[in-house]
ChimeraX commands (.cxc) that place a marker at each C-alpha (Angstrom):
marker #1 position 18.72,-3.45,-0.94 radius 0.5
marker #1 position 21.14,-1.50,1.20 radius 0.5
marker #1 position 21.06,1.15,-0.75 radius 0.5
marker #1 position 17.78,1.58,-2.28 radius 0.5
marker #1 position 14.40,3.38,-0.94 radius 0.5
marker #1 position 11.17,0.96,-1.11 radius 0.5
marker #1 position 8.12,2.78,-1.15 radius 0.5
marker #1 position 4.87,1.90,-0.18 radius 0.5
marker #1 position 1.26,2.55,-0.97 radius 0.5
marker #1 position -0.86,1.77,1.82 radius 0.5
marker #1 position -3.85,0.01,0.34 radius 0.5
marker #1 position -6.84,-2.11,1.50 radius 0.5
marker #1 position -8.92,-3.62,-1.75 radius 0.5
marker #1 position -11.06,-1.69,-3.25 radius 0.5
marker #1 position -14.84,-2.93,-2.11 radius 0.5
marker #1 position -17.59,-0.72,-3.00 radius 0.5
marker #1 position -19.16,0.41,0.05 radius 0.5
marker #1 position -15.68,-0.33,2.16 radius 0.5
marker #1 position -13.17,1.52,0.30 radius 0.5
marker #1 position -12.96,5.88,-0.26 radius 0.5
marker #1 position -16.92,5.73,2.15 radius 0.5
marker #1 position -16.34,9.52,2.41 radius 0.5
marker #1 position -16.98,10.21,-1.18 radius 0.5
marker #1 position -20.73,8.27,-1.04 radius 0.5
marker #1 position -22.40,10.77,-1.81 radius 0.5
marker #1 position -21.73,12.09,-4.22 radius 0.5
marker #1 position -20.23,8.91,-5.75 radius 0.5
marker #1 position -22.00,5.27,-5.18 radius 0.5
marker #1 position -20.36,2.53,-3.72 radius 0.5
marker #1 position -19.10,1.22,-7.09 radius 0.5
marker #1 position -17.63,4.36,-8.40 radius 0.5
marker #1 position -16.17,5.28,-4.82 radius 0.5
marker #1 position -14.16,1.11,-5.34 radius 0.5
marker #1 position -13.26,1.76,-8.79 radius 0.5
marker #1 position -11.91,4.97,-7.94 radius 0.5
marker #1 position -10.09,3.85,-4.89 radius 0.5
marker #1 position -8.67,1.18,-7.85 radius 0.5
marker #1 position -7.69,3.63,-10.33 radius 0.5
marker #1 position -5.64,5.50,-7.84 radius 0.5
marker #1 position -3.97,2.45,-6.99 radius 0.5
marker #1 position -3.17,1.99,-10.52 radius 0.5
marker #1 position -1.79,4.96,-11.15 radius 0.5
marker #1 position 0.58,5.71,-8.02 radius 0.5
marker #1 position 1.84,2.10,-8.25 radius 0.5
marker #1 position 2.75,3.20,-12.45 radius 0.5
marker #1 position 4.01,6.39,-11.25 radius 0.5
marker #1 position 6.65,5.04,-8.45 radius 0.5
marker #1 position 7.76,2.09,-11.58 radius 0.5
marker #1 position 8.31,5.17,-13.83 radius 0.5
marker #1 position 10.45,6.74,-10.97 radius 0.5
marker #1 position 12.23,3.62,-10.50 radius 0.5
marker #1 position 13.65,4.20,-13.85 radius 0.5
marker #1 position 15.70,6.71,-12.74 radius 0.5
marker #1 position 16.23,6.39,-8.99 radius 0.5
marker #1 position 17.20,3.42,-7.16 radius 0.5
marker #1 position 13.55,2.62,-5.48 radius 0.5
marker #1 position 11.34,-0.50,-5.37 radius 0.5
marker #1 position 7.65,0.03,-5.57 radius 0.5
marker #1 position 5.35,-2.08,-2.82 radius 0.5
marker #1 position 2.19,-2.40,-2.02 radius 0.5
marker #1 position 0.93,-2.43,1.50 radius 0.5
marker #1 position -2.27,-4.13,2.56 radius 0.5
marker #1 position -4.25,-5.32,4.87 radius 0.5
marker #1 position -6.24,-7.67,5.54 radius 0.5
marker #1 position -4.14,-10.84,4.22 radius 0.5
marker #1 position -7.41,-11.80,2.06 radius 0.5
marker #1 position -7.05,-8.89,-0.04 radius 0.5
marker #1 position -4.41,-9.71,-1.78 radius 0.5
marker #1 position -6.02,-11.12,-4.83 radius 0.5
marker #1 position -8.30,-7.96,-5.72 radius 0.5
marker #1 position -4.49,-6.07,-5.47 radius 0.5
marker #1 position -2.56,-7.71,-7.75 radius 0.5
marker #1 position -4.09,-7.02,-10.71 radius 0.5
marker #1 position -4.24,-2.56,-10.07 radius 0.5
marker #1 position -0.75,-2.97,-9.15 radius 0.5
marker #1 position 1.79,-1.74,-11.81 radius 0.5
marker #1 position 4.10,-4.52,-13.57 radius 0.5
marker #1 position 7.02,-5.21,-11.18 radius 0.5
marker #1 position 5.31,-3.60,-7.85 radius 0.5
marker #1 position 5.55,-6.21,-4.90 radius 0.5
marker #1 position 2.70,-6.73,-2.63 radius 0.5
marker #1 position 3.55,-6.82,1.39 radius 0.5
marker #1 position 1.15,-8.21,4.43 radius 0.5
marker #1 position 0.72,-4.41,7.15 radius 0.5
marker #1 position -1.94,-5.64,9.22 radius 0.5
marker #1 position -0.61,-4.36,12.39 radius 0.5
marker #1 position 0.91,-7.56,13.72 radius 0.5
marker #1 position 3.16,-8.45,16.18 radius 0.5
marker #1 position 4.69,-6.49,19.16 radius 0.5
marker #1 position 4.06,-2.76,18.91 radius 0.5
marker #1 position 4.60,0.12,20.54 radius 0.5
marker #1 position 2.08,0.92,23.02 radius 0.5
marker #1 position -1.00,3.23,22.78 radius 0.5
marker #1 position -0.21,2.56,18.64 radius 0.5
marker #1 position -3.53,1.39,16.71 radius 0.5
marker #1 position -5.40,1.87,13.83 radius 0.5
marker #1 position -3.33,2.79,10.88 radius 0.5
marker #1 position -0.48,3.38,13.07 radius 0.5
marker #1 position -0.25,-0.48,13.72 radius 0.5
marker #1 position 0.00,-1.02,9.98 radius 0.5
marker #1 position 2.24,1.89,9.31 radius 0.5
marker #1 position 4.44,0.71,12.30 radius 0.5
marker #1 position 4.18,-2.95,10.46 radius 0.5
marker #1 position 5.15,-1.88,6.65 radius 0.5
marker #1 position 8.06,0.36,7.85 radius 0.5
marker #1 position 9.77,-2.78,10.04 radius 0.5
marker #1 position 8.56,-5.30,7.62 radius 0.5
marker #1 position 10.80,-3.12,4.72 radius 0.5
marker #1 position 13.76,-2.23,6.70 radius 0.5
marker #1 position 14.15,-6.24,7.72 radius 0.5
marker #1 position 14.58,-6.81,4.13 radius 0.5
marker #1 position 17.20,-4.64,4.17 radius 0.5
marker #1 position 16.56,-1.13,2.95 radius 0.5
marker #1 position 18.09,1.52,3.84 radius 0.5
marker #1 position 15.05,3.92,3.29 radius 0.5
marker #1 position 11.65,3.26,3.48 radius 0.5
marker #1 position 8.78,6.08,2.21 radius 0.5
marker #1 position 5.10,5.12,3.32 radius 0.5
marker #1 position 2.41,6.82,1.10 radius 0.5
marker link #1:1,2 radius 0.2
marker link #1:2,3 radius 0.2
marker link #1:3,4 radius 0.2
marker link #1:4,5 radius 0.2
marker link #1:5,6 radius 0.2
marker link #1:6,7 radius 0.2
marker link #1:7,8 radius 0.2
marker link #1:8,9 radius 0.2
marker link #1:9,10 radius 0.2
marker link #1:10,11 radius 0.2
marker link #1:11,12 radius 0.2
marker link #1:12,13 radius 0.2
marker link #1:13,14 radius 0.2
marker link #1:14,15 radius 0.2
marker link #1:15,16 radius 0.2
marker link #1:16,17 radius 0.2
marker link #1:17,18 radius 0.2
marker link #1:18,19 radius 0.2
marker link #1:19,20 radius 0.2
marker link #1:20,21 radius 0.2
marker link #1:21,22 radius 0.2
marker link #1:22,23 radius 0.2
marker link #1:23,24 radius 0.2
marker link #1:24,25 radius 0.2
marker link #1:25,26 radius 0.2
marker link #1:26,27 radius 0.2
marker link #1:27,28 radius 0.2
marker link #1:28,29 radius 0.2
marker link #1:29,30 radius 0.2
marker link #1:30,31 radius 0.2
marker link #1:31,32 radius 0.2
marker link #1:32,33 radius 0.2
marker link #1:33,34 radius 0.2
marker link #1:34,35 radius 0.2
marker link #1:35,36 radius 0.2
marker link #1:36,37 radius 0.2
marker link #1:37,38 radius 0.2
marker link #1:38,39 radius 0.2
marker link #1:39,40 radius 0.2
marker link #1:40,41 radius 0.2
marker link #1:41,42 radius 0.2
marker link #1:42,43 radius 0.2
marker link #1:43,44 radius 0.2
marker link #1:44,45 radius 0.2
marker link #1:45,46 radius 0.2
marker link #1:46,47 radius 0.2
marker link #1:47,48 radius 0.2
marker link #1:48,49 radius 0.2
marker link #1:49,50 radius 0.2
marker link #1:50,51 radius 0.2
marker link #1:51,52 radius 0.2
marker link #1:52,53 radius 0.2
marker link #1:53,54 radius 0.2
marker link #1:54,55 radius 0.2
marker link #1:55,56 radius 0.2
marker link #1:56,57 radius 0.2
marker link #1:57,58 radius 0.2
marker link #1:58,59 radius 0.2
marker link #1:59,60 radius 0.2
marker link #1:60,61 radius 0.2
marker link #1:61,62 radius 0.2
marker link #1:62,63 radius 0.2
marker link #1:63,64 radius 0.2
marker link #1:64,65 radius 0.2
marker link #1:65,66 radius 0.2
marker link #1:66,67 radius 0.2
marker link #1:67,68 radius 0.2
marker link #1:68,69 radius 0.2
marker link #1:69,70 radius 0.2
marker link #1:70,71 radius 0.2
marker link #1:71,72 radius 0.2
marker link #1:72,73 radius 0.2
marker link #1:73,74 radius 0.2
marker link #1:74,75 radius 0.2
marker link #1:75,76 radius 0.2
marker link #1:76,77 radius 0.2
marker link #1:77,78 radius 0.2
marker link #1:78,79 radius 0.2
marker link #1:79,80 radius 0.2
marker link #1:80,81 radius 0.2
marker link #1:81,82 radius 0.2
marker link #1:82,83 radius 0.2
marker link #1:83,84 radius 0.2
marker link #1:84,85 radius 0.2
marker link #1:85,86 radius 0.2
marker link #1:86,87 radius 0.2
marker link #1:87,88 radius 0.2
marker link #1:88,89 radius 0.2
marker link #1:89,90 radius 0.2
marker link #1:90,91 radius 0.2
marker link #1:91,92 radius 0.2
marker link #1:92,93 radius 0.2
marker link #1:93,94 radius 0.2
marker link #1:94,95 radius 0.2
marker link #1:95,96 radius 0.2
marker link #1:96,97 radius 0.2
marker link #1:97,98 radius 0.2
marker link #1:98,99 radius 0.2
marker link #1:99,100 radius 0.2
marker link #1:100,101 radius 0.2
marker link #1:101,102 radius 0.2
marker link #1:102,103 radius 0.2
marker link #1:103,104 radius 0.2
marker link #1:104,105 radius 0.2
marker link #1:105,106 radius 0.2
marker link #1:106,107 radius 0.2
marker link #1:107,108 radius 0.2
marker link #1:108,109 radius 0.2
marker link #1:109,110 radius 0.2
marker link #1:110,111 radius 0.2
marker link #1:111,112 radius 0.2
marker link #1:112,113 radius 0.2
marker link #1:113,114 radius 0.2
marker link #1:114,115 radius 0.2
marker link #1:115,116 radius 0.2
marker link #1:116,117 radius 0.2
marker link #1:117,118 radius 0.2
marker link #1:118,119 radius 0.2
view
C-alpha cells in the first residue's frame, strides 16, 4: 500500500427521510434515498475506472456500523467498505463529521497508504 492513494467516499445508507433531507421538497423521502444511492453508485464506478490507470484503491466510508449492509450492494465491484464513526481518541473541540473524517483518514494511513483522499 505504500505507494498507493485510497480514496474514500464518505457515506451513511441511504434511508429515505435520513439521507440528502435538504432536497425534500422538492424530492420525497424515497427519491431523496435513491438518489443519495445512485450517487454512491456512480462515484464508487468512477474511482474503479480511475484505478485502472492510477495506483488508487476505492473505499467506502460509513457510519453507523449497521449500515453496512444497505452499502454493499451501491458500491462498485472491488470498492472496500471501512467503519468512520468518529471513534476513539480525537483531537479536541473535533465533532460531527470531523470525528469521522479524523477516523477514515487514520483508519487508511494505519493500513499503510501513503495518501489518503476523503470525498
Amino acid at each position: 500500500m505504500q505507494n498507493r492513494c485510497a480514496i474514500a467516499v464518505m457515506a451513511k445508507a441511504p434511508i429515505a427521510g435520513r439521507s440528502k433531507t435538504r432536497l425534500v421538497p422538492p424530492l420525497t423521502p424515497d427519491q431523496a434515498a435513491a438518489l443519495s444511492g445512485a450517487f454512491l453508485s456512480d462515484m464508487t464506478a468512477n474511482i474503479a475506472l480511475a484505478a485502472r490507470d492510477a495506483p488508487i484503491d476505492g473505499w467506502v466510508a460509513y457510519a453507523p456500523s449497521s449500515a453496512q449492509p444497505a452499502l454493499v450492494p451501491l458500491a462498485a465491484p472491488g470498492t472496500r467498505l471501512i467503519l468512520a464513526d468518529g471513534t476513539g481518541d480525537m483531537p479536541p473541540a473535533v465533532e460531527g463529521l470531523g470525528r469521522s473524517l479524523v477516523h477514515a483518514a487514520r483508519s487508511l494511513f494505519a493500513l499503510g497508504y501513503s495518501a489518503v483522499c476523503l470525498v
